[in-house]
mmCIF file of the N, C-alpha and C atoms, coordinates in Angstrom:
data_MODEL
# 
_entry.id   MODEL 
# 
loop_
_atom_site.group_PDB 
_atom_site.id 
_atom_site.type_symbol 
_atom_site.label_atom_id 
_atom_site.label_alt_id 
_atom_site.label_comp_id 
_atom_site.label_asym_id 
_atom_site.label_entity_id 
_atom_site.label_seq_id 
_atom_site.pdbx_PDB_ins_code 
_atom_site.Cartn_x 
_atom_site.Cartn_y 
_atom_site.Cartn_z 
_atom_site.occupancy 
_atom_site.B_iso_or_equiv 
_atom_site.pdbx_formal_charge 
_atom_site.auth_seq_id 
_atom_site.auth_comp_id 
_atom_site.auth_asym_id 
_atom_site.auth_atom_id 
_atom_site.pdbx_PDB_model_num 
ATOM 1   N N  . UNK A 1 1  ? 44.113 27.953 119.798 1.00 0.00 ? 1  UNK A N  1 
ATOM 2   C CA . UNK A 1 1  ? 44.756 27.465 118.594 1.00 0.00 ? 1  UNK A CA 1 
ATOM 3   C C  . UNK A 1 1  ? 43.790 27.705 117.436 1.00 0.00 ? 1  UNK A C  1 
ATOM 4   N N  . UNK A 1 2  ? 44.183 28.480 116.503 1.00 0.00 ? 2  UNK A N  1 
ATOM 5   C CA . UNK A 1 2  ? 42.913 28.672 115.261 1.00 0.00 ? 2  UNK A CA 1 
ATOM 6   C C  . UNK A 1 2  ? 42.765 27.368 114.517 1.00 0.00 ? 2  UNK A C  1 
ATOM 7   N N  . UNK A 1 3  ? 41.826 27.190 113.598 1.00 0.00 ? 3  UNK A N  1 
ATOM 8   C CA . UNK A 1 3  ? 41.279 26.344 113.249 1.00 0.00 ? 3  UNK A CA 1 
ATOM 9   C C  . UNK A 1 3  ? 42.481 25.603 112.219 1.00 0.00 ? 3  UNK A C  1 
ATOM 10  N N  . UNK A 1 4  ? 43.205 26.494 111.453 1.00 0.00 ? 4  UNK A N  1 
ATOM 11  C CA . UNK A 1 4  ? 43.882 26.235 110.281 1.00 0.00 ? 4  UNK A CA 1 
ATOM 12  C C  . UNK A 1 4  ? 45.285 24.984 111.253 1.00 0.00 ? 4  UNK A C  1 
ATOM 13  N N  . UNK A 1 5  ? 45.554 25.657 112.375 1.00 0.00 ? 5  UNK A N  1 
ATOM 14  C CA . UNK A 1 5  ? 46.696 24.919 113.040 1.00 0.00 ? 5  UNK A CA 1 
ATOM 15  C C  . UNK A 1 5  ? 46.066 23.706 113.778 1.00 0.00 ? 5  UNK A C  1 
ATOM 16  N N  . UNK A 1 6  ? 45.099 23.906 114.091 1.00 0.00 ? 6  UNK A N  1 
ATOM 17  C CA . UNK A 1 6  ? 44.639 22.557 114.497 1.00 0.00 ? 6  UNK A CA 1 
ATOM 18  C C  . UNK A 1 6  ? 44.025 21.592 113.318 1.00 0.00 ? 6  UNK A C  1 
ATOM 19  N N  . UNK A 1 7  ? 44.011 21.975 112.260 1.00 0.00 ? 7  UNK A N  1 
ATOM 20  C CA . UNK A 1 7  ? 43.835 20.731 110.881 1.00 0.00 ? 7  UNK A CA 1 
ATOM 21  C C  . UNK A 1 7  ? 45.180 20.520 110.522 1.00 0.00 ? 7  UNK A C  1 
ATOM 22  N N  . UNK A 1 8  ? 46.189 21.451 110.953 1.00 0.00 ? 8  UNK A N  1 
ATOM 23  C CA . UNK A 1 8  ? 47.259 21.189 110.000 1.00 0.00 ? 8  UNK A CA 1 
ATOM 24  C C  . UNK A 1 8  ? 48.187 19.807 111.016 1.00 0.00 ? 8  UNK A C  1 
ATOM 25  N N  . UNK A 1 9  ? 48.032 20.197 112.632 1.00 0.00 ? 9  UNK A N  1 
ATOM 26  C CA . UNK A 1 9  ? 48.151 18.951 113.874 1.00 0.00 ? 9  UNK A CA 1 
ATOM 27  C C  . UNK A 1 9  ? 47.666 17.833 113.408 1.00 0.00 ? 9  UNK A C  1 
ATOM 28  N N  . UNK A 1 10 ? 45.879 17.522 112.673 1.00 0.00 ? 10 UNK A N  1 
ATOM 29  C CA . UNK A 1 10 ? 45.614 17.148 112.646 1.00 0.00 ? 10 UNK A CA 1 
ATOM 30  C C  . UNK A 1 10 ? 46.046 15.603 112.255 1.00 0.00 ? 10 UNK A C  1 
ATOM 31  N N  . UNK A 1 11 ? 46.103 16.225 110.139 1.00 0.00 ? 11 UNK A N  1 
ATOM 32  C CA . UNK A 1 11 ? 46.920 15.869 109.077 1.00 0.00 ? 11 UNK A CA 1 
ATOM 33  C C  . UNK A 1 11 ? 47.798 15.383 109.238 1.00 0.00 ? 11 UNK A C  1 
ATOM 34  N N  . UNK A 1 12 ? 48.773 15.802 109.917 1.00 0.00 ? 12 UNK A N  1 
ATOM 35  C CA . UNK A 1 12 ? 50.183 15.340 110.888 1.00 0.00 ? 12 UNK A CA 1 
ATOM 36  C C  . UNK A 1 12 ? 49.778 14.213 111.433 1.00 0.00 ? 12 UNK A C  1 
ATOM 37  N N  . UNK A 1 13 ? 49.236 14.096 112.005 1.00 0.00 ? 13 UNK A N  1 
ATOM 38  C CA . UNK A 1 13 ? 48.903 12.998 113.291 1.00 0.00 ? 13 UNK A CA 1 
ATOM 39  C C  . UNK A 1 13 ? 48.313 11.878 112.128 1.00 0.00 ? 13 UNK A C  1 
ATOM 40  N N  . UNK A 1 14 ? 47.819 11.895 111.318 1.00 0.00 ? 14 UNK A N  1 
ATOM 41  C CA . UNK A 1 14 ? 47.488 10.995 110.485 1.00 0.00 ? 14 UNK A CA 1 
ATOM 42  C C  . UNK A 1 14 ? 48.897 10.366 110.118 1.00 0.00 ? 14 UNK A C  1 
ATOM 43  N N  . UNK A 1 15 ? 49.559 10.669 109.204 1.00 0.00 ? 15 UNK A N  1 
ATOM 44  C CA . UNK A 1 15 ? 50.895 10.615 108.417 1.00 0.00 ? 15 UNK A CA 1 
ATOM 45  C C  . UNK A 1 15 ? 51.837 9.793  109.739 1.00 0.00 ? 15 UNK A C  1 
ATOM 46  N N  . UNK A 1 16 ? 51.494 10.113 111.320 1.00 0.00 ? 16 UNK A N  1 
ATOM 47  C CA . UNK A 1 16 ? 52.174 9.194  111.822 1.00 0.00 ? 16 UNK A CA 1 
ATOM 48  C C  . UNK A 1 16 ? 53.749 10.399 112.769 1.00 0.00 ? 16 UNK A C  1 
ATOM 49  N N  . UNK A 1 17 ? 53.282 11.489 112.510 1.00 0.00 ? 17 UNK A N  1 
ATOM 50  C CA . UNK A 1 17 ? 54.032 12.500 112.546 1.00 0.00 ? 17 UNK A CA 1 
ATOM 51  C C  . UNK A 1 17 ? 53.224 13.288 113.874 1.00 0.00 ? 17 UNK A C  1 
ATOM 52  N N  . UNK A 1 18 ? 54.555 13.263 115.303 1.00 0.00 ? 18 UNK A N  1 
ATOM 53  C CA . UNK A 1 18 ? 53.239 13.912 116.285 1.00 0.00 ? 18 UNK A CA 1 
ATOM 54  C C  . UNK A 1 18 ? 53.997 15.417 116.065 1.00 0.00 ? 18 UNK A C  1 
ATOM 55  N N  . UNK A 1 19 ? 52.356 16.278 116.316 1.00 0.00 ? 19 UNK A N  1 
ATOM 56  C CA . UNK A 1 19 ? 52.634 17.770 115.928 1.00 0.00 ? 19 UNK A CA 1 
ATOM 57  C C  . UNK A 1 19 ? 51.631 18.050 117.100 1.00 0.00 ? 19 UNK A C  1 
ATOM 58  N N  . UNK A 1 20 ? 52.169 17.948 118.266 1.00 0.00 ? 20 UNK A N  1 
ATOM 59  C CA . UNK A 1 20 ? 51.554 18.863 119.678 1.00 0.00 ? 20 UNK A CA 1 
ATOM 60  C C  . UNK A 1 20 ? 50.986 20.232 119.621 1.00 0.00 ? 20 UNK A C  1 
ATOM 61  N N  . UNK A 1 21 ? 50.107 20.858 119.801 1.00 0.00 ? 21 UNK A N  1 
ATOM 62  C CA . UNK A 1 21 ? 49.211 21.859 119.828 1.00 0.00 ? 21 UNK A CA 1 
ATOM 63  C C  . UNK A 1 21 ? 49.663 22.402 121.455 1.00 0.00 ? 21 UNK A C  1 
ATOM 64  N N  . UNK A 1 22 ? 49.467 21.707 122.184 1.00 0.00 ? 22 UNK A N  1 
ATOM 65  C CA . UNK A 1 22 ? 49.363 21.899 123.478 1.00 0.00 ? 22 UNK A CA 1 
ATOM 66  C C  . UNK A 1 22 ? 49.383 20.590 124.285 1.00 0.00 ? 22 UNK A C  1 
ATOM 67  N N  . UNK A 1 23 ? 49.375 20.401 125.852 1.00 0.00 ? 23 UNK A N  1 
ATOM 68  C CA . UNK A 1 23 ? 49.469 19.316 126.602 1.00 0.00 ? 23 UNK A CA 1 
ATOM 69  C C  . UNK A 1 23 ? 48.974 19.590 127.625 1.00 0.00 ? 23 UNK A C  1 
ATOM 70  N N  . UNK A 1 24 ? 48.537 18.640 128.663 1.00 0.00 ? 24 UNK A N  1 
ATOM 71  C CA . UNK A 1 24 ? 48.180 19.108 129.742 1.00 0.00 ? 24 UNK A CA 1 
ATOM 72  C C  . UNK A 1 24 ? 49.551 17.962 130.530 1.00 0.00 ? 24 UNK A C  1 
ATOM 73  N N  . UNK A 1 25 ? 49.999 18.043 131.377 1.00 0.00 ? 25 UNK A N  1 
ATOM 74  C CA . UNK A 1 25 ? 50.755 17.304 132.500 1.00 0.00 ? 25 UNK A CA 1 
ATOM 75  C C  . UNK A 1 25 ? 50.414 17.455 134.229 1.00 0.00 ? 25 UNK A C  1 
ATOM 76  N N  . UNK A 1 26 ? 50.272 16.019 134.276 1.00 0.00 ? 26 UNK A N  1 
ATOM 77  C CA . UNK A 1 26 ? 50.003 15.617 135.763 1.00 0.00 ? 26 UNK A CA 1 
ATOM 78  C C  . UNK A 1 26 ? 50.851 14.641 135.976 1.00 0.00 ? 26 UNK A C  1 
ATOM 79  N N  . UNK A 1 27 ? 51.045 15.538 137.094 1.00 0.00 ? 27 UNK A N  1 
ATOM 80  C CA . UNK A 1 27 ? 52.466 14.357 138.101 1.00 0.00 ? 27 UNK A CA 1 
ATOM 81  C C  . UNK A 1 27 ? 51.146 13.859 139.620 1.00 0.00 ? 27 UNK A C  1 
ATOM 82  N N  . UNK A 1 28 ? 51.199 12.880 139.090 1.00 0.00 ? 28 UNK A N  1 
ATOM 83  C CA . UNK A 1 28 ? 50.571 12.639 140.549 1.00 0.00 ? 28 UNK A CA 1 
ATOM 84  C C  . UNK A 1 28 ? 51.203 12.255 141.606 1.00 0.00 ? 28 UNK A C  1 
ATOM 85  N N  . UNK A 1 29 ? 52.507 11.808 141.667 1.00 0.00 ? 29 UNK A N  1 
ATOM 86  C CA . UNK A 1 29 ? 52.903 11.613 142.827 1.00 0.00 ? 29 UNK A CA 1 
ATOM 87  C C  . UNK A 1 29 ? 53.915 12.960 143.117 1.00 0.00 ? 29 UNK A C  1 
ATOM 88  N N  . UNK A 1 30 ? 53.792 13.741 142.786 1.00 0.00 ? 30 UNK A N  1 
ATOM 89  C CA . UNK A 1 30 ? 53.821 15.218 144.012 1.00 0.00 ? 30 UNK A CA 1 
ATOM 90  C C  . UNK A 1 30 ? 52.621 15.614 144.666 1.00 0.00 ? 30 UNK A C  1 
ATOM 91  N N  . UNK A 1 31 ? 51.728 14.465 144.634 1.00 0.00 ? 31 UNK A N  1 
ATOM 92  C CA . UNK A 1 31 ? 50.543 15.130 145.618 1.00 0.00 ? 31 UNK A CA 1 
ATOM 93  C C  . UNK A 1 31 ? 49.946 13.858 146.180 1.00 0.00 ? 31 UNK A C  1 
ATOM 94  N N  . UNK A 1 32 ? 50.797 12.583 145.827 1.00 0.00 ? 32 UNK A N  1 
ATOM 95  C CA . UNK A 1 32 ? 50.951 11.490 146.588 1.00 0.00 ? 32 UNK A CA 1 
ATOM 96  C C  . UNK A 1 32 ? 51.862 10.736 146.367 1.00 0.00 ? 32 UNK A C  1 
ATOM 97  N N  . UNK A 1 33 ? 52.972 10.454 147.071 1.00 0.00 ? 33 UNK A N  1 
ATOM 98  C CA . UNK A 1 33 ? 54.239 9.703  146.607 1.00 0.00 ? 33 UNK A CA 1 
ATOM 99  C C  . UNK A 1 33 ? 54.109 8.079  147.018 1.00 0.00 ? 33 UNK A C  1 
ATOM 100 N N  . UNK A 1 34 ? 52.475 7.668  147.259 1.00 0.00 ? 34 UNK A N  1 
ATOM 101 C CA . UNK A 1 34 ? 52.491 6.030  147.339 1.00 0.00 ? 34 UNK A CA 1 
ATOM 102 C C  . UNK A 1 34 ? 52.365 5.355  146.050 1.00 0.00 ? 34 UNK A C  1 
ATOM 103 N N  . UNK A 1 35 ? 52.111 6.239  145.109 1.00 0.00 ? 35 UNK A N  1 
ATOM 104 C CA . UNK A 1 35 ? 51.773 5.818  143.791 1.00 0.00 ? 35 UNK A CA 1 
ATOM 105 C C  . UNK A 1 35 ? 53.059 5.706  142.571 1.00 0.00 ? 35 UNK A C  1 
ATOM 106 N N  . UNK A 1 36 ? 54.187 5.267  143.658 1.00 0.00 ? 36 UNK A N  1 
ATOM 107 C CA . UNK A 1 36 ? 55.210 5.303  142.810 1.00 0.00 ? 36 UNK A CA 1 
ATOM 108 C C  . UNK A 1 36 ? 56.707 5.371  143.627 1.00 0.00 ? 36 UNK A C  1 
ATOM 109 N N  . UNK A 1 37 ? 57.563 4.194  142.690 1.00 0.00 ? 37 UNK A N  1 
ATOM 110 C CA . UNK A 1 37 ? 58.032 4.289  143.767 1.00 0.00 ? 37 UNK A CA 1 
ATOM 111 C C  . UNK A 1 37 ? 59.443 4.920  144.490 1.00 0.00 ? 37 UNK A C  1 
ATOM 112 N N  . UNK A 1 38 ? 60.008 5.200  145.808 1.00 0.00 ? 38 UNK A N  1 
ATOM 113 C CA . UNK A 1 38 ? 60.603 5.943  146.359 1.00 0.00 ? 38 UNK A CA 1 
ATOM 114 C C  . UNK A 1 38 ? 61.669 6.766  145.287 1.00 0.00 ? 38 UNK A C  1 
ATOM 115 N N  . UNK A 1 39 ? 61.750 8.000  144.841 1.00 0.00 ? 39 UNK A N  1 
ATOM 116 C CA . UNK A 1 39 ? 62.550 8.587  144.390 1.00 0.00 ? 39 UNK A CA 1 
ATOM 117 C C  . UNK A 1 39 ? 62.238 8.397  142.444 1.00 0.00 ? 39 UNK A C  1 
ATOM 118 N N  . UNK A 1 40 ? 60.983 8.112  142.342 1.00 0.00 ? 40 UNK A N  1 
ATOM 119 C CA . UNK A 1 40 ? 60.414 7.916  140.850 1.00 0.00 ? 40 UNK A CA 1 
ATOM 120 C C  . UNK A 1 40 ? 59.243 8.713  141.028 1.00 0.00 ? 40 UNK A C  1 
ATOM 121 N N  . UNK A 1 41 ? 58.898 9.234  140.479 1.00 0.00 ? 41 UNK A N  1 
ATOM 122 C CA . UNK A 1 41 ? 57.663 10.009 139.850 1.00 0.00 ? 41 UNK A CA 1 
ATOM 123 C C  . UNK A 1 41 ? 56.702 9.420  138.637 1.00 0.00 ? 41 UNK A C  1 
ATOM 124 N N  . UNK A 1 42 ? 55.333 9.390  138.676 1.00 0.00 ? 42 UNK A N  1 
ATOM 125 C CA . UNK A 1 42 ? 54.249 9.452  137.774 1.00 0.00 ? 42 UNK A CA 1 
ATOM 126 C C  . UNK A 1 42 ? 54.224 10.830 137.101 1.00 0.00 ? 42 UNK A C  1 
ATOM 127 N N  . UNK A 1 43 ? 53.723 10.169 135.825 1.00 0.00 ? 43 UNK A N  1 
ATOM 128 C CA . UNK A 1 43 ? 53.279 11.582 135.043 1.00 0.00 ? 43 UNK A CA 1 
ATOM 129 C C  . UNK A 1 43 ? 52.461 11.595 133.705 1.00 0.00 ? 43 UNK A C  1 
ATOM 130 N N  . UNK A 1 44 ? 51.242 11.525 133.937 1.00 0.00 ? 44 UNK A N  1 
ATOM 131 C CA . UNK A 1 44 ? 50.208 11.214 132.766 1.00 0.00 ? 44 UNK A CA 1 
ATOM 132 C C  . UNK A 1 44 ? 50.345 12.319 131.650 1.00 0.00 ? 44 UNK A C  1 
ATOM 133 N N  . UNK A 1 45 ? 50.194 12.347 130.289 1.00 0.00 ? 45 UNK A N  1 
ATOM 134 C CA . UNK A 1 45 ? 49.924 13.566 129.195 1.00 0.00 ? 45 UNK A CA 1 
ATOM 135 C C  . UNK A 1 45 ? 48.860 13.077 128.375 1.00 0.00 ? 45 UNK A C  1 
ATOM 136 N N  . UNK A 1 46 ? 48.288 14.710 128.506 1.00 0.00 ? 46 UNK A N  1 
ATOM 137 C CA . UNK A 1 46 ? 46.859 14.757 127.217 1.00 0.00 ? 46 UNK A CA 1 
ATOM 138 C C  . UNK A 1 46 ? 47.897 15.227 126.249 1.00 0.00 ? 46 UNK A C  1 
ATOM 139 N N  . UNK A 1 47 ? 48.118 14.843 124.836 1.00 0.00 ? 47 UNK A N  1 
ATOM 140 C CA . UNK A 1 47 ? 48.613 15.620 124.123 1.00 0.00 ? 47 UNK A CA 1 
ATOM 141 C C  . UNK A 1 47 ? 47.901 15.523 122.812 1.00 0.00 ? 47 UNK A C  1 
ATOM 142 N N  . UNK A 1 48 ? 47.704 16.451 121.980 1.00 0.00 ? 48 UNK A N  1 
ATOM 143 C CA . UNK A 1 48 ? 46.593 16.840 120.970 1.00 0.00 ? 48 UNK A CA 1 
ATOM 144 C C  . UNK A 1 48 ? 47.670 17.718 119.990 1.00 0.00 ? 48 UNK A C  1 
ATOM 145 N N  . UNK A 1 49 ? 48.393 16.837 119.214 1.00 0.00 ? 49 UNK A N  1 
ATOM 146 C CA . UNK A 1 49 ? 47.348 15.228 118.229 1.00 0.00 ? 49 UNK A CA 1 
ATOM 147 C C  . UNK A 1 49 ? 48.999 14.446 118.422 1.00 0.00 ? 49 UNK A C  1 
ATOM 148 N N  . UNK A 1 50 ? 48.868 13.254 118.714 1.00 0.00 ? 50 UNK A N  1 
ATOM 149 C CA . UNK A 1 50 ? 50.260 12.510 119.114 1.00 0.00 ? 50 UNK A CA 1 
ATOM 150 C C  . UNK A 1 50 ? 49.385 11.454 118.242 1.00 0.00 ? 50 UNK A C  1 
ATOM 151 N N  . UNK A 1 51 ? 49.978 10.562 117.136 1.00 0.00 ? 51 UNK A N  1 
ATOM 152 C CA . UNK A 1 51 ? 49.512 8.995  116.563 1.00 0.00 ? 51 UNK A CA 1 
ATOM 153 C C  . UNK A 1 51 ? 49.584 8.207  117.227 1.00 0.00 ? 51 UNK A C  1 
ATOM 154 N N  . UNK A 1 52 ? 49.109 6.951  117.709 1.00 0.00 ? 52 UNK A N  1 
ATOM 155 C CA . UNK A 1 52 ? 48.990 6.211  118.155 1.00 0.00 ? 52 UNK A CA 1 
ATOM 156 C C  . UNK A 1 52 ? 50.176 5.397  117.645 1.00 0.00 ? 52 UNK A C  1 
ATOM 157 N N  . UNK A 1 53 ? 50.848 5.249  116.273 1.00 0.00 ? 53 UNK A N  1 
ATOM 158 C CA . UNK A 1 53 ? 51.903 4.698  115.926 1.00 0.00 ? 53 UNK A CA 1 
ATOM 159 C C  . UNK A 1 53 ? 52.717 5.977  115.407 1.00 0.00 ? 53 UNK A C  1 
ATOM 160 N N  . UNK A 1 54 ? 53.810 5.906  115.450 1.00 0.00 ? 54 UNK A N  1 
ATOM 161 C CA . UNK A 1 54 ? 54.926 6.738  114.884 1.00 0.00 ? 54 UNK A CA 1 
ATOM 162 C C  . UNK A 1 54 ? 55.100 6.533  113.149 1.00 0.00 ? 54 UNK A C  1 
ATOM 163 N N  . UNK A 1 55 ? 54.795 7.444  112.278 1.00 0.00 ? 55 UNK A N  1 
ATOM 164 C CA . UNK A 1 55 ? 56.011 6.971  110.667 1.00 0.00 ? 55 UNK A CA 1 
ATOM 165 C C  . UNK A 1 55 ? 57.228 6.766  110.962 1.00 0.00 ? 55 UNK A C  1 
ATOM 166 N N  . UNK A 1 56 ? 58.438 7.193  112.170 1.00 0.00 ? 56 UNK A N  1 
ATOM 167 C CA . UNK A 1 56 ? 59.061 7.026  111.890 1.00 0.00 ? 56 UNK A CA 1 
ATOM 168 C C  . UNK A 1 56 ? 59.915 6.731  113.588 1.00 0.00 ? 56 UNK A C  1 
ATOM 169 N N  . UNK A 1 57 ? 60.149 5.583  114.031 1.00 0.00 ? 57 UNK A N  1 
ATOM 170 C CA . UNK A 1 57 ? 60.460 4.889  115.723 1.00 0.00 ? 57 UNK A CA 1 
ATOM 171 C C  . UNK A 1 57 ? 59.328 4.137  115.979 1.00 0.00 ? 57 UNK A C  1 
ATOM 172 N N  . UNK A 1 58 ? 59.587 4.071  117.576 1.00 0.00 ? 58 UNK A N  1 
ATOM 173 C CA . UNK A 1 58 ? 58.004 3.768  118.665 1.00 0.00 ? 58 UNK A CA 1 
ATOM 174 C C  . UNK A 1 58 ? 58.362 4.918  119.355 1.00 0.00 ? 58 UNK A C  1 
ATOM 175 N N  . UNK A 1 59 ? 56.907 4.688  120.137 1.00 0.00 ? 59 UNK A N  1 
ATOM 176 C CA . UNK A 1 59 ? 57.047 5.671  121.351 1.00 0.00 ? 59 UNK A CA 1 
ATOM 177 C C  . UNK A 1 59 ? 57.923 5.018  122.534 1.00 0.00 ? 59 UNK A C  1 
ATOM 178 N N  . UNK A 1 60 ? 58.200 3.675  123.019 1.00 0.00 ? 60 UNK A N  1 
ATOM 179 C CA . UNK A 1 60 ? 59.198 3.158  124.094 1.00 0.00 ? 60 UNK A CA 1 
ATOM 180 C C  . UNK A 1 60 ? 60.618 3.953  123.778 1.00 0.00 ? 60 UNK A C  1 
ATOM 181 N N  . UNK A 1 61 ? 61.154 3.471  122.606 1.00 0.00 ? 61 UNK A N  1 
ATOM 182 C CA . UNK A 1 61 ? 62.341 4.335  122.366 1.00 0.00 ? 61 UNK A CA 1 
ATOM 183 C C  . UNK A 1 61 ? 62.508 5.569  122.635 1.00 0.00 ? 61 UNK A C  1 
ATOM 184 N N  . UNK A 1 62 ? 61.644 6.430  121.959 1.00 0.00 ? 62 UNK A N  1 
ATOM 185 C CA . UNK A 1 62 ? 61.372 7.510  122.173 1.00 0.00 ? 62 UNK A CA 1 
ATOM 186 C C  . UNK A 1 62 ? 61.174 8.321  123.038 1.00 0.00 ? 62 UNK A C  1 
ATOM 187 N N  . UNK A 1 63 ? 60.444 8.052  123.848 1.00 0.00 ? 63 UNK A N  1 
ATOM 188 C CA . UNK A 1 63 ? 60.098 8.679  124.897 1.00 0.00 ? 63 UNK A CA 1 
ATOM 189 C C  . UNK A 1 63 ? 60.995 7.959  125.589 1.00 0.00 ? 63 UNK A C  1 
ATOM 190 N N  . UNK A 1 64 ? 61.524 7.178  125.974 1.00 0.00 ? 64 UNK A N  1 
ATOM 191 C CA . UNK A 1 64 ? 62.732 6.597  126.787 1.00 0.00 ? 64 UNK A CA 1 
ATOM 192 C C  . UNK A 1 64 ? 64.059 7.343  126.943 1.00 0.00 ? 64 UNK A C  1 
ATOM 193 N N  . UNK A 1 65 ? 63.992 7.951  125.683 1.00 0.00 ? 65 UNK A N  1 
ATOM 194 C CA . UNK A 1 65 ? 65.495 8.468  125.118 1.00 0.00 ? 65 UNK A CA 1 
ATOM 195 C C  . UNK A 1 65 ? 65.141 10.397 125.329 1.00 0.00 ? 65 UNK A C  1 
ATOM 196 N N  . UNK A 1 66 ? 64.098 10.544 125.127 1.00 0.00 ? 66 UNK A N  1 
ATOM 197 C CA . UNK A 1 66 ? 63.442 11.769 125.472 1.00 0.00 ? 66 UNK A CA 1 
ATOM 198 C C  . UNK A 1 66 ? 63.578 12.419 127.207 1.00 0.00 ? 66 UNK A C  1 
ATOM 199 N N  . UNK A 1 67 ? 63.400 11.374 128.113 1.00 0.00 ? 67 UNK A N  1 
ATOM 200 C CA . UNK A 1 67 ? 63.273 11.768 129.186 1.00 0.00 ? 67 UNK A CA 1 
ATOM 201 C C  . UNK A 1 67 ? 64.897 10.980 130.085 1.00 0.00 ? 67 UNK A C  1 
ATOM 202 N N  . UNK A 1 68 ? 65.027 10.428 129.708 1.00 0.00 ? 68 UNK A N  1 
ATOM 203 C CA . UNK A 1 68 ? 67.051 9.897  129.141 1.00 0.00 ? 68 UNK A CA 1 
ATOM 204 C C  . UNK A 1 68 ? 66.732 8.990  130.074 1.00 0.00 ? 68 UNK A C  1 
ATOM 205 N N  . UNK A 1 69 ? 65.707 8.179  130.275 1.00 0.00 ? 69 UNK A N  1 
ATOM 206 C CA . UNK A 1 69 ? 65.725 6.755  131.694 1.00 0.00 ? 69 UNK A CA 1 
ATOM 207 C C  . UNK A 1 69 ? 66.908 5.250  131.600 1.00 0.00 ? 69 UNK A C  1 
# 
C-alpha cells in the first residue's frame, strides 16, 4: 500500500469513517471446532485502519447486519 493511501486510511479512521487497506482473517474453529459452538464458527480480524467508534452507527449493528446473524 503506498504511503499516500495509507495516510489517506489513516485520516479516515480519525473522522470515524473505516477505510480498510487490507485484513488479515482467522477462523479458528476450522482448525478446532471446541472453540465454538456446534455449527458456529470463530473469526478474529486485523483490519488497518477501522475507528474504534463509528461517525456514523456502532459496530454491533453493523457488523450484525453485515454478516446477516
Amino acid at each position: 500500500m503506498p504511503i499516500d493511501e495509507a495516510q489517506a486510511g489513516f485520516e479516515a479512521c480519525t473522522r470515524g469513517e473505516p477505510s480498510p487497506g487490507f485484513a488479515e482473517l482467522y477462523f479458528q474453529s476450522a482448525y478446532d471446532p471446541t472453540v465454538a459452538p456446534e455449527g458456529k464458527h470463530t473469526m478474529s480480524a486485523f483490519v488497518q485502519y477501522a475507528p474504534y467508534t463509528l461517525a456514523d452507527g456502532d459496530w454491533t449493528r453493523d457488523a450484525t447486519r453485515s454478516v446477516g446473524a
